[in-house]
VMD Tcl script that draws the C-alpha trace (Angstrom):
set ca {
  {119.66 -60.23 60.26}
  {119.03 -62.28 56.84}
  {116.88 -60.74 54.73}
  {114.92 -63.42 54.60}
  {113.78 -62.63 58.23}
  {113.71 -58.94 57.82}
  {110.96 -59.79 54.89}
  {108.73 -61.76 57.04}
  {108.68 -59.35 59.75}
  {107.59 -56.39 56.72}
  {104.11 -55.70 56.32}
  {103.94 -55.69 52.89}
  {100.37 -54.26 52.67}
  {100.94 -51.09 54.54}
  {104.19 -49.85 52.75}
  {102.67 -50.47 49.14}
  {99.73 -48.25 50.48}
  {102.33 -45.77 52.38}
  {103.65 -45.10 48.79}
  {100.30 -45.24 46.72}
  {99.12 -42.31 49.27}
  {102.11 -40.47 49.14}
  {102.57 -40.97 45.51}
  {98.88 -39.70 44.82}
  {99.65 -36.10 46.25}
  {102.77 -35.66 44.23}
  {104.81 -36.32 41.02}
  {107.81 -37.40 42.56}
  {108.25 -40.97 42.49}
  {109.32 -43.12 45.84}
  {110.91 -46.41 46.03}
  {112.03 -49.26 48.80}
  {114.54 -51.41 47.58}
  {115.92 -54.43 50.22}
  {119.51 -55.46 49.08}
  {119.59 -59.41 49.52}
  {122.72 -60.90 50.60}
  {126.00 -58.97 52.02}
  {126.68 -55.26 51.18}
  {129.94 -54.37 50.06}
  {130.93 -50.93 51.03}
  {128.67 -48.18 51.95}
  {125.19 -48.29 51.91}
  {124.87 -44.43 50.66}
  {127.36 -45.71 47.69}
  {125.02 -48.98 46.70}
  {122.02 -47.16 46.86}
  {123.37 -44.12 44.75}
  {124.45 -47.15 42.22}
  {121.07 -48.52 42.35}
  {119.09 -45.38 42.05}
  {120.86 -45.10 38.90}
  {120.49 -48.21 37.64}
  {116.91 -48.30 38.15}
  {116.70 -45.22 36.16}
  {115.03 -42.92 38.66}
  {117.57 -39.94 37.89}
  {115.83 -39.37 34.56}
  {112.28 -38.59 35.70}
  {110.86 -35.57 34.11}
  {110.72 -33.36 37.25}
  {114.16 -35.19 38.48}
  {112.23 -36.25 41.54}
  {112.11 -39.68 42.59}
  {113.47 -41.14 46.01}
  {115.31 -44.48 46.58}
  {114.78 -45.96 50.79}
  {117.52 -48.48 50.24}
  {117.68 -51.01 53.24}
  {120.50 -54.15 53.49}
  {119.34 -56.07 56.63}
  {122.09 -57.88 56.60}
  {124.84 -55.22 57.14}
  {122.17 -53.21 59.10}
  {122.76 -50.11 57.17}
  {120.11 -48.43 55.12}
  {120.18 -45.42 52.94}
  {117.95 -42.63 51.23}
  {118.49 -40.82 48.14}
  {117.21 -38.26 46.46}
  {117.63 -37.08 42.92}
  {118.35 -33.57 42.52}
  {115.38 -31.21 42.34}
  {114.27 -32.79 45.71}
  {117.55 -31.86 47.27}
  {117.70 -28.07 46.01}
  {114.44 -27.44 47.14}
  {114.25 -29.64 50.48}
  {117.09 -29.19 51.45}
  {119.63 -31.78 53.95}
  {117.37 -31.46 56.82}
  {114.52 -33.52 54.88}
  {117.28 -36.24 55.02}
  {118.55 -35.93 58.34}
  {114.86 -36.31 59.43}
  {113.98 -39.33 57.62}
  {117.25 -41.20 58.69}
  {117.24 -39.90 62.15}
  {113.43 -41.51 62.34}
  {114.37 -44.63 60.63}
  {117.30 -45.18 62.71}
  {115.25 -44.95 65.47}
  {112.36 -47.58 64.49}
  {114.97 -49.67 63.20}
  {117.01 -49.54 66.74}
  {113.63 -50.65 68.30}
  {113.09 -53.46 65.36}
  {110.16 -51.43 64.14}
  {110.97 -52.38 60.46}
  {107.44 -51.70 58.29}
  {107.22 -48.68 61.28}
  {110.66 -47.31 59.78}
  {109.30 -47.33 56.17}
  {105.77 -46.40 56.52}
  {106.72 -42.98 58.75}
  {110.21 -42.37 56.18}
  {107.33 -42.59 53.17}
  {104.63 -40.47 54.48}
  {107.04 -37.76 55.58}
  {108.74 -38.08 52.33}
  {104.91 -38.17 50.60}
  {104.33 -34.65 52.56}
  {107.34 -33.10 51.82}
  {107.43 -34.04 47.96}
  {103.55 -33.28 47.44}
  {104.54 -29.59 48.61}
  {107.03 -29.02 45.95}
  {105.83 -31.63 43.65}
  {102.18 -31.54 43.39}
  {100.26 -33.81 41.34}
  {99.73 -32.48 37.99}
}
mol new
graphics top color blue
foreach p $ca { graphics top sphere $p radius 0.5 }
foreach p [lrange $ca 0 end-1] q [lrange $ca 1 end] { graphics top cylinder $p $q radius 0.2 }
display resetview
């Protein structure tokens, strides 16, 4: 799918309030990131590369998540910095991408961000509460 299409079909609205609500209970940080254009490689790779570049693996707490998506490829990924993964564990990821994959199977694309965010929001607000 071109991204281009994959935007339109995102309801902007209810992601940026999806991570305002989850981002109120906690002091992680969570970000979406669409990849425009091809992806070259794997999608865990770019979106470790991106994470970094945006500079999330040098919040204070070390606690910031990246939902990287490249419509084109249809491949997504989600990474964590390291605090989030010591103390969540790899089942936190296997459940976001096992419910992403699914709402993404169905084309349920703001679905597969919105659900990934607020179970992301729950899980960092227990271990990263709001200060």
């Amino acid at each position: 799918m071109r991204t281009k299409e994959f935007l339109r079909k995102l309801e902007h609205d209810r992601i940026v309030s999806a991570i305002r609500e989850a981002e109120a209970k906690t002091s992680a940080q969570i970000r979406v990131y669409i990849q425009r254009g091809k992806l070259e490689g794997d999608p865990l790779e770019a979106a470790q590369k991106r994470f970094n570049k945006f500079g999330m693996h040098k919040t204070y707490h070390r606690a910031s998540v990246l939902i990287f998506v490249a419509p084109r490829a249809h491949k997504f990924a989600v990474v964590g910095d390291e605090a989030i993964h010591q103390k969540c564990g790899e089942e936190l990821w296997q459940r976001i991408v096992g419910l992403m994959r699914d709402h993404f199977q169905n084309e349920r694309f703001t679905d597969a961000l919105v659900d990934a965010i607020r179970d992301l929001g729950g899980a960092l607000a227990s271990h990263f509460p709001k200060a």
